[in-house]
N, C-alpha and C positions, 0 to 999 in steps of 0.2 A: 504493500500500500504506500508505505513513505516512498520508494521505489517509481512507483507510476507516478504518485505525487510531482514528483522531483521535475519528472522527466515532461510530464504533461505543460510544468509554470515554466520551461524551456524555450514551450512557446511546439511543441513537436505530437501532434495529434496521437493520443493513449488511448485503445482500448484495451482490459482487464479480461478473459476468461478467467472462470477459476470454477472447481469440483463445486455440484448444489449441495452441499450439506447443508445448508440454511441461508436463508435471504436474507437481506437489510435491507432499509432506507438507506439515500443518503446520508441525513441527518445522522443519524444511527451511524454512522461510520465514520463519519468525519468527529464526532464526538471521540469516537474509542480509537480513533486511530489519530486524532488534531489534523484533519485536514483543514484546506480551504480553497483548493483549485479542482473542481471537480472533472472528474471523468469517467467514458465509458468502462461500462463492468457488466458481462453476462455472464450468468450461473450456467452451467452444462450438466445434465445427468450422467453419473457414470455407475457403471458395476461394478459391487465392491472386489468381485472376485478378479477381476481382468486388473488387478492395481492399479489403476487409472491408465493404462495404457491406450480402452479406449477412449476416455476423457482428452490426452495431450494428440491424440489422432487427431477428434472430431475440434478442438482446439487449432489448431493449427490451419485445416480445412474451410473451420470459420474466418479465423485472422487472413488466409488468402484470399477468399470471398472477398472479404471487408475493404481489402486491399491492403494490407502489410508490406511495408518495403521492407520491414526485420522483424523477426521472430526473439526475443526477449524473456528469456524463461532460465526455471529454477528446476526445470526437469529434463535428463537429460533426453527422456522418450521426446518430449518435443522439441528437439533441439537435432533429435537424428531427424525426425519425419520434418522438419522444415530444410533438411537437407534432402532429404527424399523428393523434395518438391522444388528446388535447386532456390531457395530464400538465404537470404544473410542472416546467421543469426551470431547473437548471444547469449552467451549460459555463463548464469553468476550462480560459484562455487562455496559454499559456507564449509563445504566436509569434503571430505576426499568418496569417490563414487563407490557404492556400498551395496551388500551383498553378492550375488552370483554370479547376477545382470547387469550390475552396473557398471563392472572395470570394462564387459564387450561393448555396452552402450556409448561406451566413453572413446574407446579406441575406432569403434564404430565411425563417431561424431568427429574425432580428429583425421578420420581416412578422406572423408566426404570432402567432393570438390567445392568449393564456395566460399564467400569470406563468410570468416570468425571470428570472435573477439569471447577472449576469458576473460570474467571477473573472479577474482581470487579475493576475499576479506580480509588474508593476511597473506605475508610474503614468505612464513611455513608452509601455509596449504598452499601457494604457485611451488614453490622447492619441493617440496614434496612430490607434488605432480610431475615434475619434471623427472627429478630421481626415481618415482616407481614405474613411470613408462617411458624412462628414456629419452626424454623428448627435449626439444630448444624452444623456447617461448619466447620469441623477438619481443620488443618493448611493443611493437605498434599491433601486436595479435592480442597481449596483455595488461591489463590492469591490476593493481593491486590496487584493491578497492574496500578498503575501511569500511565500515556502516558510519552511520553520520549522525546530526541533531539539526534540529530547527533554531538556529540561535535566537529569530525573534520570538520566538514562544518562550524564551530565557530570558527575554530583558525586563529588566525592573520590577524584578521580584524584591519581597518584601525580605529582611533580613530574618534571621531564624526567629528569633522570639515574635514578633508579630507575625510572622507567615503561624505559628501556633497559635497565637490568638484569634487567629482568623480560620482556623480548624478547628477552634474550641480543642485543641489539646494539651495537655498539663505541661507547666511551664518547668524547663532544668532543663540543662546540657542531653542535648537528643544526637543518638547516633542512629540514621536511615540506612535502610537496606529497600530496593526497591526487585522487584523480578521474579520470578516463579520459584516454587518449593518444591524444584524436581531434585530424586539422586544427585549430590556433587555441589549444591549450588551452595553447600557451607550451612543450612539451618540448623543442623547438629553442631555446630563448633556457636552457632552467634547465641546459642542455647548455653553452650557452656560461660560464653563469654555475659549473657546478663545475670549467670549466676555468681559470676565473678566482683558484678558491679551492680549490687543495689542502688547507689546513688545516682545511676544515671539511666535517662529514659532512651528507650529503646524504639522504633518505630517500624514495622514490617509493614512494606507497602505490597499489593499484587499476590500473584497466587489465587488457584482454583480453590473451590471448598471443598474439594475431598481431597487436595493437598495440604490442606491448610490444617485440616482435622488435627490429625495426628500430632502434629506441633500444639495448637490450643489444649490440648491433652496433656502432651510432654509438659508444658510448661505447671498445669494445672497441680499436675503428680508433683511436683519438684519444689512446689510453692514460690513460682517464679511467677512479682508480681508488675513489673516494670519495663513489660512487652507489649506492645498495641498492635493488634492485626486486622487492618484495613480491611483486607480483601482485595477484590479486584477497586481498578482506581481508573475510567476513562484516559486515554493519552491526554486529550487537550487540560485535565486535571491533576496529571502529574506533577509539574514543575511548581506549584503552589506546596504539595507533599513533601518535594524532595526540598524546597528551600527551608521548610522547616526543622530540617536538621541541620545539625552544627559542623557534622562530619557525613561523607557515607562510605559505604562499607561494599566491595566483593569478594568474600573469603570464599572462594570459590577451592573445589578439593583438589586433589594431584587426578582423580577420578573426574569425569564430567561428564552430564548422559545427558545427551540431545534428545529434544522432539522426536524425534523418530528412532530415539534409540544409539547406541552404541558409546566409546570416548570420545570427545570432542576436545580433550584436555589439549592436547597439541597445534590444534588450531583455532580455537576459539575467540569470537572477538563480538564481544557482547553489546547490545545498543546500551543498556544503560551507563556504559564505561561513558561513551559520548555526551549522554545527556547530564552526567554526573560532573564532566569536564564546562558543561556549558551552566550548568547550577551556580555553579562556584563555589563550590566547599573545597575544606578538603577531603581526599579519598584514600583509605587504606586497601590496599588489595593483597589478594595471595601473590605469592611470589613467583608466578607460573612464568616461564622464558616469555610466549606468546606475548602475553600484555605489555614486555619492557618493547615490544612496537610502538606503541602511542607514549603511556605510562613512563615518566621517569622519577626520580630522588628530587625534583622541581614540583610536580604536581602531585605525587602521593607518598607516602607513604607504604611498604613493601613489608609483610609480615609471613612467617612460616605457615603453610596449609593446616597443618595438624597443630598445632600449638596455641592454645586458647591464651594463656599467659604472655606470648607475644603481642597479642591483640590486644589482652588488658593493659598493658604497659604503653600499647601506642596510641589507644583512648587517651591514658589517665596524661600522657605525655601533651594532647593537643589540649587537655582542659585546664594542664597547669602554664601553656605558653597559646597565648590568643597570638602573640605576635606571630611564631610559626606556623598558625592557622589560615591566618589570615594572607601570608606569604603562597601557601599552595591552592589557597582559594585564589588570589589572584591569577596565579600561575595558570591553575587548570583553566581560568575562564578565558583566557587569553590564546592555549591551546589549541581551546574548544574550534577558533574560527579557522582551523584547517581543516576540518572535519564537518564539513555542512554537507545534508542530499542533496540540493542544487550542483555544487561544484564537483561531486561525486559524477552527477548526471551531467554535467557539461565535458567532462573531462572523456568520459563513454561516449558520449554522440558526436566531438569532436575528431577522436579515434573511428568511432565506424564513416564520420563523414570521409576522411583519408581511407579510410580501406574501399569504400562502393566508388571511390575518385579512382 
């Protein structure tokens, strides 16, 4: 969604397929996701059993229809059948190609004559790619393409203690965590870590309610009482959340299970890192290699995965120095402005402009 967003205020005519699991409004979507440049989006029915493969068919079928001069996808099945159909495409890469299918689909997709452009999220997962199939990725076939933020949905935000006032939530040094409660994402260590620190208020933003359970539980057993759990939070209502804390947090594990399963610890490169950079706090994260791509000793703070004491030391550290707080608050928000979807999406259509040239 931020993705077509981008690419649509480009000024570069976006239509959206995507699987019908359920519909929205506009409204409704530009809430949960903070758009404001709208564009086409048609739901397609697919069989669950065929794994969407006939979904990225009749996908691709429609986008030629429509008139697509580039096929634009996060699957590799569509991104062979827009080769099948001799189209330019694009395939942005978050993981490296997974299970049986996926390493033939890939090899498939690189055999096929036409231009190509790879979006890589990080400059692991292109190395990677290259090292497990041998391959040479010129600059002008590749991007290494961060995820991004909206900086002006970042501006002029209230500072921590009034962005809680304005939440109605209890006033004291607030450490944020914003993102899902799957395997890996650290809620077992930020569990140890508010047992470690009664004095300080804790904020859990996001997360489903049968991920969230078990945590509300955990905490309940352990008589941990200085965790607040949101729930899910609308995008365009995020940045109000997240300014409300003093610090935030990615204690993400040496382990990391994606969406669909499997490690992602090696190449992972999370939206809320960006949007946490464009908040303006500062950020403590795990110390995974990955992150020291964006992340440095300027804008956060670097703690050991496993080690809940590290973490309380680097809390208790930014509550006794506001001036080093305020040092990588700056830093990250300053950061922030190389990492926007706009320029992510100029940077891509620039590139495919030079390859269909």
């Amino acid at each position: 969604m931020k993705v077509c967003h981008a690419v649509q205020s480009m000024g570069v005519d976006t239509h959206l397929w995507v699987p019908d699991f359920g519909r929205s409004d506009w409204d409704s979507l530009a809430e949960n996701y903070g758009l404001a440049q709208p564009f086409q989006i048609t739901w397609l029915p697919f069989h669950r059993w065929m794994k969407q493969y006939d979904f990225c068919l009749r996908a691709v079928r429609e986008a030629r229809g429509w008139g697509a001069e580039v096929i634009y996808t996060w699957a590799l099945q569509a991104a062979v059948a827009a080769g099948f159909y001799g189209l330019p495409s694009v395939m942005e890469f978050h993981d490296f190609p997974m299970g049986r299918i996926g390493p033939h689909l890939f090899r498939t997709w690189m055999g096929q004559r036409g231009k190509k452009l790879l979006l890589c999220t990080t400059r692991a997962l292109a190395d990677g790619l290259m090292n497990a199939y041998g391959l040479r990725l010129p600059d002008e076939i590749l991007q290494i393409a961060p995820n991004g933020t909206d900086l002006e949905r970042y501006a002029d935000l209230p500072n921590p203690s009034k962005a809680r006032k304005a939440l109605t939530l209890e006033e004291g040094f607030t450490v944020g965590y914003s993102g899902h409660f799957y395997p890996g994402r650290g809620m077992a260590l930020l569990t140890r870590i508010a047992a470690g620190m009664p004095h300080i208020r804790f904020l859990w933003m996001g997360g489903q309610e049968v991920d969230i359970a078990p945590w509300v539980q955990d905490l309940a057993d352990n008589g941990i009482h200085n965790v607040t759990i949101t729930g899910f939070i609308p995008n365009n209502q995020l940045p109000l959340y997240q300014a409300a804390a003093d610090c935030l947090v990615m204690p993400y594990g040496r382990k990391i299970s994606g969406s669909s399963g499997g490690d992602i610890s090696r190449v992972i490169n999370p939206m809320k890192m960006f949007d946490y950079l464009a908040c303006g706090r500062a950020i403590i994260a795990s110390d995974i290699p990955v992150f020291h791509e964006i992340l440095n000793d300027g804008n956060a703070i670097f703690c050991d995965a496993d080690q809940a004491d590290d973490w309380i030391r680097a809390i208790q550290t930014l509550v006794d120095d506001p001036t080093l707080r305020a040092s990588l608050a700056g830093n990250a928000r300053q950061d922030a402005a190389q990492y926007t979807w706009q320029d992510r999406a100029k940077i891509a259509i620039d590139k495919l402009e030079n390859l269909l040239r």
